[in-house]
Phi, psi and omega in degrees: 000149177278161179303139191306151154280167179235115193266121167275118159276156185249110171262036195263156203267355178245142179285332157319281189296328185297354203254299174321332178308298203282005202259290211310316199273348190358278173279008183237025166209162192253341178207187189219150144275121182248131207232078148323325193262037149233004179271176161287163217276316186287322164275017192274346185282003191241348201310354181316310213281344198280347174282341171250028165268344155223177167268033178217145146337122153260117176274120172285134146195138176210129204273105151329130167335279160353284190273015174082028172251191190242005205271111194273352187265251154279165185276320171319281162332318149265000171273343163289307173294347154304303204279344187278340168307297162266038172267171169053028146357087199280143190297329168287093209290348178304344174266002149266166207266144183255029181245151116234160198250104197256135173272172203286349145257010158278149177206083176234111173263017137316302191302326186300298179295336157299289183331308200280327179314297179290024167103329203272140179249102195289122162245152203248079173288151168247108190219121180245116166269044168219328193214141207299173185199117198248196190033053186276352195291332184300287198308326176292330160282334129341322191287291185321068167290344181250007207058000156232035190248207213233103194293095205256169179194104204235111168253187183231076194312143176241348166207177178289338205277343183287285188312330168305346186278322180301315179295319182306287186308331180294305172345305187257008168264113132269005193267352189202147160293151182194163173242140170226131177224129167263145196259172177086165148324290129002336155289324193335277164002301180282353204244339149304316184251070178277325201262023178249321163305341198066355176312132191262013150206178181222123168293158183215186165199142198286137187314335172288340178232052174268006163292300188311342170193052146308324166315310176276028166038045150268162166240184204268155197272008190285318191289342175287322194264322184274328195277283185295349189038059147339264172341328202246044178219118154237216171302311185265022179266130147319141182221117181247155177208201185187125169237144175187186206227099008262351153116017204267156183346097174230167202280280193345284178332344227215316170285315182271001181284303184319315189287331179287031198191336154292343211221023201015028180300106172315071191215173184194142177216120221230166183263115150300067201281141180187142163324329193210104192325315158318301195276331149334313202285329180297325189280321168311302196292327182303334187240014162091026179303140155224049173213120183211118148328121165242139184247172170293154354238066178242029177291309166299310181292326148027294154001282196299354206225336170308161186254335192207164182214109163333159164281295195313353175241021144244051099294286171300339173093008210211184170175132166237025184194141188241120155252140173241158219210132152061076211354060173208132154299093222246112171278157185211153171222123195250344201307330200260341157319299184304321180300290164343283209276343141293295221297332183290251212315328166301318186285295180115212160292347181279136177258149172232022183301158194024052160267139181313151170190124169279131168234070190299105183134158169199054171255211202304324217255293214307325178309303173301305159324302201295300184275347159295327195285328183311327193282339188279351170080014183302155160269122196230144177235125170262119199257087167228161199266006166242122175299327190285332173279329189288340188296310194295296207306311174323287218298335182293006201199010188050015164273182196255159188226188197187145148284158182290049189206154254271303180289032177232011161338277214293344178255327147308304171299316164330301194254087144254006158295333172209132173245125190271082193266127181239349185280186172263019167311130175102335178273051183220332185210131188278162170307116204289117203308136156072033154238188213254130201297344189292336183259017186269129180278358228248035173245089128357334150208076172293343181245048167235121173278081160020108157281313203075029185258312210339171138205128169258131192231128177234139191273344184285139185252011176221138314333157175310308175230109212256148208343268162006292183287289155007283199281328168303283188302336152308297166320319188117349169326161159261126185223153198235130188254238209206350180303337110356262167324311179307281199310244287270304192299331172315303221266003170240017158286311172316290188318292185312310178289291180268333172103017186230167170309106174289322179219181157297142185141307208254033175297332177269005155329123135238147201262339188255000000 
């Protein structure tokens, strides 16, 4: 089968604008979607006009309420704008739409025996926005009452593992075209590797109407084409990926794709979102990942389903890097190489041996963090708002521990030669204008007052700069955010996935 297209849907209420839209996206789609039940009542009567108003192939569709569309009226009303829409058939097909999107119970077979006449190629759709839809290659045959029309089926995934079924069941239809789409995040996967699916396209939608369809977990086709290089995947590009809970704006695609694209690698490196640590690993070996990034918050349990452990991820207790090797799932840990190797260019020249130094927090990153400063000889107190975790972790390292909370000032200032921020407090939001810091939630030790002797290293890199780091630098602190760490731990994630150099440097990684 040939490689999936990459289709824009247009959701814009004019057709002007969906036509600047298609000027902009030009070279990074091969057609559109024209999603009529998003025009105004007044341009949906002119939509006849919009296949020669561009230069790409056009799918007429127009969606039921029902089916996650916006068209709220009668099946009459829309079968007149379906017929008026292929009605007038111009000798050029380009100016006709060379699509139309019929769902699996429309049927008027005028409109259809027009539709085949002029040329138009049908497709028959299905879309349950609540629940995964299995057996498709059945369902798809069913749809092909004539055998030609082309069988799309868009579901709303409840795990990773639905999608994994799709990706199983796509494999093997090569005998008819078809669209398969999982929608949501939790689809993402499916909709990058469409051509692991046979899918005969993949939607995307331009980033100015991506509100009109979060639901439907696209992304926009520049990130599709540039970030995934999307054209250049085929069956045999190598695949890594990176899962955590809930996955929102992370880096990783955009470092290692870059590198796998620097270093010429047939690879691709995609987000996997899932709940549960176990079922990534499962979806990895089914669809041939042999790599995975672990995000929060599954670097520990993780644990649990590896087959082998560096000593250093049974010493810190954490793993952020999975390879599977030989069908065994080999755990690795970089947060603290990456971390080691910012905080040494952060420091400069200040050493923090038998230095006082705070560590706010005591999950996964804080784990790693811990055992670096132990190797750096720090004096360490672990600052959590659950006392029984700042406990395990303090006792693995002789260090000293505190709950987190406004009476534990005075013992914050102690160890305030270095303070270490590890939760995600602060990544969600900047410091809101003209309010007052002591009242910011979104500082994790808002009630700690600043000297400006400090020195703060915060691991979160969005916002760059985030409250905390604000109110420290204000103070006069020297302060740091966490895009460092990130990069370093990456470029020796990169090394663990392929055996090669993401930059200099990191030849000297060691993992054992």
């Amino acid at each position: 089968m040939n490689s999936p297209l990459i289709c824009m849907t247009l959701t814009g209420k004019t057709l002007e604008e969906d036509k600047q839209l298609v000027n902009k996206y030009f070279k990074y789609i091969d057609l559109v979607e024209l999603r009529v039940d998003y025009l105004t009542e007044e341009e949906q009567l002119y939509a006849r006009r919009f296949p020669a108003m561009i230069k790409k192939p056009c799918i007429l569709t127009i969606r039921r309420d029902v089916d996650g569309g916006l068209f709220s009226g009668s099946e009459f009303s829309r079968t007149c704008l379906f017929s008026r829409a292929l009605a007038f058939a111009d000798q050029d097909k380009a100016k006709n739409f060379a699509y139309v999107d019929f769902e699996e119970d429309f049927h008027i077979p005028s409109i259809q025996d027009a539709a085949m006449a002029f040329g138009v190629k049908i497709i028959r759709s299905v879309h349950n926005m609540e629940e995964p839809v299995y057996n498709l290659k059945e369902r798809c045959m069913e749809m092909r009452k004539t055998g030609y029309e082309i069988p799309k089926i868009a579901f709303q995934p409840k795990k990773l593992s639905d999608v994994a079924n799709l990706f199983r069941e796509g494999a093997q239809m090569t005998d008819f075209e078809h669209i398969f789409c999982a929608m949501g995040a939790e689809g993402l996967p499916a909709r990058i590797l469409a051509t692991h699916t046979n899918s005969y396209l993949t939607y995307t939608s331009p980033e100015e109407l991506s509100s009109n369809t979060s639901n439907l977990g696209h992304i926009d086709p520049v990130t599709l084409s540039n970030l995934y290089n999307f054209r250049s995947i085929t069956k045999q590009t190598h695949l890594f990926g990176i899962t955590g809970w809930p996955l929102y704006k992370i880096s990783g695609p955009e470092i290692h794709n870059s590198g796998f694209k620097k270093a010429g690698l047939d690879a691709v490196f995609i987000p996997l979102r899932s709940q549960f640590a176990s079922e990534a690993l499962t979806f990895a070996e089914q669809i041939g990942i042999e790599g995975l990034s672990i995000s929060n918050p599954h670097k520990e349990s993780v644990m649990y389903y590896l087959n082998e452990q560096t000593p250093e991820v049974i010493q810190i207790g954490a793993c952020n890097t999975a390879i599977y090797r030989n069908k065994k799932w080999i755990g690795y840990n970089t947060n603290a190489y990456g971390f080691r190797r910012a905080l040494d260019e952060f420091l400069g020249p200040v050493r923090i041996k038998r230095k006082k130094v705070a560590i706010i927090g005591a999950g996964g990153a804080a784990k790693a963090v811990a055992y670096v400063l132990k190797q750096m000889g720090a004096r360490v107190c672990i600052f959590n708002r659950s006392i029984n975790h700042a406990k395990q972790l303090a006792e693995r390292y002789g260090f000293e521990y505190c709950t987190l909370e406004p009476d534990c000032a005075p013992i914050l200032d102690e160890y305030s030669n270095l303070i270490v921020q590890t939760t995600s407090v602060g990544a969600s939001k900047e410091t809101k204008p003209g309010q007052q810091n002591h009242q910011e939630p979104n500082d994790p030790i808002y009630f700690y007052n600043f000297r400006g002797n400090e020195i703060l290293f915060d691991i979160l890199y969005r916002p760059a700069i985030t409250p905390v780091m604000k109110r420290a630098s204000l103070a006069g602190c020297r302060v740091s955010n966490g895009y460092k760490m990130l990069e370093y731990q990456a470029y020796a994630q990169f090394k663990l996935f392929t055996g090669l150099d993401f930059e200099e440097g990191t030849e000297d990684i060691n993992f054992d």
